[in-house]
VOKE-508742 format. One record per residue: x, y, z of N, C-alpha, C, CB in turn. Coordinates in steps of 0.02 Angstrom, whole numbers, plus 50000, padded with zeros to 5 digits. Each point is the difference from the previous one (the first is absolute). Glycine has a CB too. Layout:
XYZXYZXYZXYZ ...
% end
This chain:
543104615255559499894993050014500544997450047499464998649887 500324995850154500394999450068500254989949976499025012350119 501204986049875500284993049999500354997550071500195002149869 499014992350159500264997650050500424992850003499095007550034 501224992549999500464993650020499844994049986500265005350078 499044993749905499664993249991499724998949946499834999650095 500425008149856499805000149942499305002849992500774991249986 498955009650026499435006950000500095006149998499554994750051 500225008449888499865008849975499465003650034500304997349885 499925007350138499555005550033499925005649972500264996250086 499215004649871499885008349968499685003950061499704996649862 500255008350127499735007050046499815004249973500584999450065 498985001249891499935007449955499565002850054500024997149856 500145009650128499575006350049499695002349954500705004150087 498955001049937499585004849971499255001550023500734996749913 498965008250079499745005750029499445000949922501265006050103 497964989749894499564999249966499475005050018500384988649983 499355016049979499354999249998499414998949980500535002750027 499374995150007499194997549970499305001950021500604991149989 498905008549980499435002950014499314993449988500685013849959 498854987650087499654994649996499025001850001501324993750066 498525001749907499155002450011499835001950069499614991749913 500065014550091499574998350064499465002850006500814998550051 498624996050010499315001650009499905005650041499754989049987 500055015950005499595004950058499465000550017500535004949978 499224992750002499274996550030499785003750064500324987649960 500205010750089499915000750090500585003850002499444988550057 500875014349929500505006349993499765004950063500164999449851 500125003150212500594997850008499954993650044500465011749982 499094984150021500084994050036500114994149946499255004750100 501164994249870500344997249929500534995450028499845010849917 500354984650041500244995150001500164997149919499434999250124 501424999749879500255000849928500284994249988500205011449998 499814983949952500294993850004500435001649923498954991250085 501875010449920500385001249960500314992849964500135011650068 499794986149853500324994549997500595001949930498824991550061 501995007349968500224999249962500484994349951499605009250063 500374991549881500134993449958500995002749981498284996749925 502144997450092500605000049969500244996349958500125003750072 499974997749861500354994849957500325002849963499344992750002 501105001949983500584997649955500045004249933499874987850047 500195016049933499874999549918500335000549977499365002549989 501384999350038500594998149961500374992449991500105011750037 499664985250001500184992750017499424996150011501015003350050 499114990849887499424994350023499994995650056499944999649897 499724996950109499934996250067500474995249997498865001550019 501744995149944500414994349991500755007650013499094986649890 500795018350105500605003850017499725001850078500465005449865 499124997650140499725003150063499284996350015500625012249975 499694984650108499234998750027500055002750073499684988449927 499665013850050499805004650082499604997350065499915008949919 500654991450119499304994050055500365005450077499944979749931 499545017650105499855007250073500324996650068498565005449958 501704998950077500634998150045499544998550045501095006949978 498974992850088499824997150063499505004850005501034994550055 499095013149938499535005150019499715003549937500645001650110 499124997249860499915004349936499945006449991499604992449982 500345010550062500105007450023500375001150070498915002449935 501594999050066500345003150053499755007150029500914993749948 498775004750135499925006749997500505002050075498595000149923 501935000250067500295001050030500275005650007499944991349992 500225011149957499925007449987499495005350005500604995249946 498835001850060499105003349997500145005350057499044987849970 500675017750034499945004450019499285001750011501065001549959 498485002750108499435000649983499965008349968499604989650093 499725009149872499755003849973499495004350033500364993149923 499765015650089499185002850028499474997649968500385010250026 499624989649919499195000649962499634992649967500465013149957 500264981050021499814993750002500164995150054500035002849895 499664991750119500254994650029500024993149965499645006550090 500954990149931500094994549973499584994850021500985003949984 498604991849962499764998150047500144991849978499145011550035 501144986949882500254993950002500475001549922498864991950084 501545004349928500454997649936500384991949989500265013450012 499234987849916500234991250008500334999949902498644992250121 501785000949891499964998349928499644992549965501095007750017 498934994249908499694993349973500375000549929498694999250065 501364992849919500354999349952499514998649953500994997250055 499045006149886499575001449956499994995049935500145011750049 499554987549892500124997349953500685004549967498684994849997 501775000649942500395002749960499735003349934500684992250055 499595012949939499585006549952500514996549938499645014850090 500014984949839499994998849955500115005349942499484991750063 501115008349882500095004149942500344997349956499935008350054 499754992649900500644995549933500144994350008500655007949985 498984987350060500124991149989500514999950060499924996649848 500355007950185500314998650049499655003450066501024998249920 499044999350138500015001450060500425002950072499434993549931 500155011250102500345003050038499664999550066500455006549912 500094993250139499915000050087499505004750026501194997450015 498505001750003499565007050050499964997850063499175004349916 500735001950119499844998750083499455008050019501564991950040 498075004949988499535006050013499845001750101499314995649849 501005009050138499685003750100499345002949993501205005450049 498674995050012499165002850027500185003850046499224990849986 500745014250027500085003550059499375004150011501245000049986 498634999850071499195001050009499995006150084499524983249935 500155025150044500285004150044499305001750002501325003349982 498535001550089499695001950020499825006650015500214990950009 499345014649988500275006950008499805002550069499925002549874 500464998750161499815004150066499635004850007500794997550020 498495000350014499325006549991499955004850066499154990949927 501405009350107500155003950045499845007249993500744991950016 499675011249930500475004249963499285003649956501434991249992 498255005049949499515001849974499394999350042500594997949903 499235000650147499424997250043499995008650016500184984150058 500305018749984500065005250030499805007749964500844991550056 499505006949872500185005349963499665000449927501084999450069 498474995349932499555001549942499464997750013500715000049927 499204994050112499284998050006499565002150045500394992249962 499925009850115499615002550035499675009249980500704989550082 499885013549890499825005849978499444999949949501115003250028 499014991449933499525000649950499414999450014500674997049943 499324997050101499135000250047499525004650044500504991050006 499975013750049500105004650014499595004249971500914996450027 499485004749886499715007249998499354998449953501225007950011 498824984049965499164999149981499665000150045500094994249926 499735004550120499585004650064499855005749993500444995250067 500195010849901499765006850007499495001649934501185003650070 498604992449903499734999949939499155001350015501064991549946 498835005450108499254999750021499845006650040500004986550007 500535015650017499905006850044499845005349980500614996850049 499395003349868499945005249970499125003750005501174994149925 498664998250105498985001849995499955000450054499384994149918 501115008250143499705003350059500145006850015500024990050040 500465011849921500145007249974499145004950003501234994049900 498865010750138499395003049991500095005749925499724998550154 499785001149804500185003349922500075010250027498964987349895 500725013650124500225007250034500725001350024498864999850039 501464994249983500875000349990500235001949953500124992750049 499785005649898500385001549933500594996649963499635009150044 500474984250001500724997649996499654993850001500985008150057 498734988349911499804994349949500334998449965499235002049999 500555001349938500404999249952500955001650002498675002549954 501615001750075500724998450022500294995150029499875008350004 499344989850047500274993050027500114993849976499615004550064 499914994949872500034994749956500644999749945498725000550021 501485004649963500504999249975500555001050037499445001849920 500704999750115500754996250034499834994450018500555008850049 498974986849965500124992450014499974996449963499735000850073 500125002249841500234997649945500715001149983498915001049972 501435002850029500415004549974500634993650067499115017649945 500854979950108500484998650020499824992549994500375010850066 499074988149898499954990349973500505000549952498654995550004 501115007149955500445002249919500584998050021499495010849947 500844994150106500654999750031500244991950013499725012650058 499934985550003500164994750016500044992549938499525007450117 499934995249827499814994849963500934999049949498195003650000 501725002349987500555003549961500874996150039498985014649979 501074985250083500784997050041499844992350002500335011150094 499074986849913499934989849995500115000049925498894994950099 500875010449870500064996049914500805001449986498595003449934 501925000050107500465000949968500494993350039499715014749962 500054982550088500384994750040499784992749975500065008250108 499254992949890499754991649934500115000249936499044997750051 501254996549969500284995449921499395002049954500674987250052 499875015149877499644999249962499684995849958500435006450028 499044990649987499684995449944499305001250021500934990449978 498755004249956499444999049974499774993850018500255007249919 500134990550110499874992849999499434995750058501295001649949 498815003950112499635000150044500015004750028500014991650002 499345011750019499605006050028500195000350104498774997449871 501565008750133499995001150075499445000650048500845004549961 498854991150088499535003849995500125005950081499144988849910 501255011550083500195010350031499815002749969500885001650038 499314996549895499795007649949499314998249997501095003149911 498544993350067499174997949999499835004550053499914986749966 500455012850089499734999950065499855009649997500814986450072 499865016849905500055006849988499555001349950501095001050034 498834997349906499755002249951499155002550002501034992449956 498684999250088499345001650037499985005450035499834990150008 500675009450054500025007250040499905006549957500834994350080 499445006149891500115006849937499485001449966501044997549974 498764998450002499335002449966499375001650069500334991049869 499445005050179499765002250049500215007649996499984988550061 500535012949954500255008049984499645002649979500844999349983 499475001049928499405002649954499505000650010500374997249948 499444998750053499194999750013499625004850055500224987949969 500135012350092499975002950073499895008949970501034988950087 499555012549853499845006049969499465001749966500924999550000 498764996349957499455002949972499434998750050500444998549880 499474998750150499415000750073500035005750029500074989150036 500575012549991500245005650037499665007149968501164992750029 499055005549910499825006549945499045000149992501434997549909 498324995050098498975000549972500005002150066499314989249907 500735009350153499895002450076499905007050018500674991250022 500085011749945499985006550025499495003649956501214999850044 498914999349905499535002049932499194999950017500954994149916 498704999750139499324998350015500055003950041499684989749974 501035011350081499935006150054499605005349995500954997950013 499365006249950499995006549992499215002149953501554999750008 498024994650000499425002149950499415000150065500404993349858 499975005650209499875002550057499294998050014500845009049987 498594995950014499274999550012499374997449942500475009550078 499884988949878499844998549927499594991250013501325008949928 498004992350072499754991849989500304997349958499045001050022 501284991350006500194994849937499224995349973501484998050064 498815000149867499364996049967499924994150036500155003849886 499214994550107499634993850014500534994550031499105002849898 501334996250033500344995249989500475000150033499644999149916 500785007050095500464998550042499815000350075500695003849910 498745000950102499754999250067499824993650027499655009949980 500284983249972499704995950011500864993450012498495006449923 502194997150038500524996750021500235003250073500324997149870 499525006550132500275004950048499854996750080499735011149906 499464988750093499624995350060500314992750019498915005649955 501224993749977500324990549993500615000350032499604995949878 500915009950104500634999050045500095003150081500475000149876 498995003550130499805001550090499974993450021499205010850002 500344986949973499714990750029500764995249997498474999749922 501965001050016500314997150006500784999150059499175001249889 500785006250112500605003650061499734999450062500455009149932 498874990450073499594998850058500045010450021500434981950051 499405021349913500235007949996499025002050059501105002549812 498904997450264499645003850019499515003649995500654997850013 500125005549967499845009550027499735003349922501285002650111 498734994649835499835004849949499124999050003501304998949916 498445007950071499195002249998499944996849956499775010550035 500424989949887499594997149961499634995150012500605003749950 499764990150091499864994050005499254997950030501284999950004 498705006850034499404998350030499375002650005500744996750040 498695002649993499215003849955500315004950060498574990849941 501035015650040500095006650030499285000950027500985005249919 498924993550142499144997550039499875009750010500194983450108 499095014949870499685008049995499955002650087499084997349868 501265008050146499955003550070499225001750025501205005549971 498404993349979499215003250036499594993349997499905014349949 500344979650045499914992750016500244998050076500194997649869 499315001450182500044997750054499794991650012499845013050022 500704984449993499764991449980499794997550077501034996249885 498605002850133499434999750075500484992450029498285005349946 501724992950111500664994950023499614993850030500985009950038 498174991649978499634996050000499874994849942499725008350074 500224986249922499914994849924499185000649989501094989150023 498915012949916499295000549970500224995349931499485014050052 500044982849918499794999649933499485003749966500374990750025 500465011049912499825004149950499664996749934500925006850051 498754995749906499954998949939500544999249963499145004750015 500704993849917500534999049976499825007349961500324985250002 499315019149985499965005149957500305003550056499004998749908 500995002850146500425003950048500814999049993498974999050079 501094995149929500774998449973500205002649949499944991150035 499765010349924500055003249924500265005750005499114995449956 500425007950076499905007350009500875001750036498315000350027 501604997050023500835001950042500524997949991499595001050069 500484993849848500424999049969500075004949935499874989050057 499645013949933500165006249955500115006550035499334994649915 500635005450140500075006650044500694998150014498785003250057 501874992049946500674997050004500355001149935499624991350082 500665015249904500455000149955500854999550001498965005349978 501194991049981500675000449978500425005049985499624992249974 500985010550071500405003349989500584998149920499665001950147 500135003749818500364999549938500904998750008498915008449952 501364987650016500995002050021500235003849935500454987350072 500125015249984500325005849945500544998149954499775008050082 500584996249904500524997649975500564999750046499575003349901 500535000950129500415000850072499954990850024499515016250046 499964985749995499624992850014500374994049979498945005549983 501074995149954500164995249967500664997849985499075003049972 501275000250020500735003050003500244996550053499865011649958 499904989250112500294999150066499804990749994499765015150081 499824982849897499784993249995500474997349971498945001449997 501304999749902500234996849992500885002249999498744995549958 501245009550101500784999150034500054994950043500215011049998 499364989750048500254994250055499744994349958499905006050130 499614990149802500094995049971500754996749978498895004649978 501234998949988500785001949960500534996050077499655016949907 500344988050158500544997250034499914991850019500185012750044 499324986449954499814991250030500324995949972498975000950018 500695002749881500274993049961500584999549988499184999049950 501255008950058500554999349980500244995250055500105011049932 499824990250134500494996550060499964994649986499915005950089 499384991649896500014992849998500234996449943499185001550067 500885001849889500584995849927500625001749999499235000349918 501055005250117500855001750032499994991950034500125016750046 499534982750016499934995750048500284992049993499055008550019 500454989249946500054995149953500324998349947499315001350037 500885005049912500644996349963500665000250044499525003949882 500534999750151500744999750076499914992950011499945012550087 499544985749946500034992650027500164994949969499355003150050 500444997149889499894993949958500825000049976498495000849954 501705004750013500844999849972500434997950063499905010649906 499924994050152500314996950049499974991650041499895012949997 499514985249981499824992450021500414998449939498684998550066 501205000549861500224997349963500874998949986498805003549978 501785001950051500665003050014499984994150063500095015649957 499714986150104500154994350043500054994050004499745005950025 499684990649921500014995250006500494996749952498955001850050 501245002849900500464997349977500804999150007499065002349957 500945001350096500624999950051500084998650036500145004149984 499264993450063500144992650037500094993149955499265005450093 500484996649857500064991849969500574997349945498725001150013 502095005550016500675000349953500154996150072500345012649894 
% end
């Protein structure tokens, strides 16, 4: 304690606190942390000790920057007096409110992570006579895991609110999974090669040509009899003639092969297009909430 000339005491206590505070990850790593801490009295009531805030309530004169946070405000407020045993005590409460630099994680977790959900859809252009399908699907599981595995060890732990990176991964991941057991009915419909499929599936099978807009597959189309000569002059026919050269127009049966190759290139569309779209939307939803800190 310092006793000045005019009669005023000057304490100085130091010391070196830590403290720990809630936080949202929500938008992790584009986050924004608003730290508030409370100081009081509890050895001294408010008629021994009263606490009131100097010109600057936080000095940051000392502040230093940080790689990974930024400052982005610190203020104080004088709080109500905290209450025990019929007597009362001083409080003063700071806010310090930081920001995390998405430089750093932008580079090194998010773009990779997007990246290699892309390689997720590639797996259905793989021709199955390669043999490296199924290897391929699991290493682009095998390095989500990875990646999922280093964000969960850098986000805060709580319950309190859901990342949605990890949402964002977790979707990705199962897409994975999933990418494996297709991978596995595909090759499996492969290899049954020249084998007519049933009715039923011949009849999904047609539906996803139409839907890929798929050409080139025979099934799709009538197989016109070679000893049918259609004359280029216009005549009217009967309709029992029509008959006739609509039953002489048969349908090429699909195989399983056939089929196989259909709903591979099905498989790559939808996957691209739900990779596609959840990218956008997390990424629209991340931006906008980082223009609007």
């Amino acid at each position: 304690m310092r006793i000045n000339p005019i009669g005023n005491i000057e304490w100085n206590p130091t010391g070196i606190y830590l403290v720990s505070c809630s936080s949202d990850i929500t938008y992790y790593p584009l986050d924004q942390q608003t730290c508030t801490i409370k100081l009081t009295t509890w050895g001294y009531t408010n008629n021994e000790i009263y606490l009131v805030y100097d010109t600057k309530p936080i000095e940051l004169g000392f502040y230093s920057e940080n790689g990974e946070w930024m400052l982005v405000s610190a203020s104080g407020e004088q709080v109500q007096d905290k209450s025990r045993g019929g007597q009362s005590f001083s409080s003063l409460s700071f806010s310090i409110t930081l920001r995390r630099r998405p430089m750093f994680h932008a580079l090194n977790t998010i773009l990779p992570v997007v990246l290699m959900a892309f390689l997720i859809p590639m797996v259905y252009r793989l021709p199955v006579d390669s043999g490296e399908k199924i290897g391929y699907s699991l290493t682009v599981i095998l390095a989500y895991a990875v990646y999922l595995t280093l964000i969960s060890d850098n986000i805060p732990s709580t319950s309190v609110s859901v990342c949605y990176l990890t949402v964002y991964l977790v979707i990705v991941l199962g897409l994975g999974v999933l990418s494996v057991v297709f991978v596995i009915l595909v090759i499996s419909t492969f290899h049954l090669r020249d084998k007519p499929v049933s009715s039923c599936l011949g009849a999904i099978g047609r539906l996803i040509a139409r839907i890929i807009c798929n050409d080139k597959c025979s099934c799709c189309h009538k197989k016109q009899n070679p000893d049918i000569v259609t004359p280029i002059t216009e005549s009217k026919k009967l309709p029992a003639e029509m008959q006739l050269e609509d039953d002489e127009t048969t349908e090429t049966p699909m195989t399983y092969q056939a089929f196989s190759v259909l709903l591979d290139r099905f498989l790559f569309y939808v996957y691209l297009t739900i990779v596609t779209v959840t990218t956008f939307l997390f990424s629209l939803l991340g931006f906008v909430h980082f223009a609007s800190l």
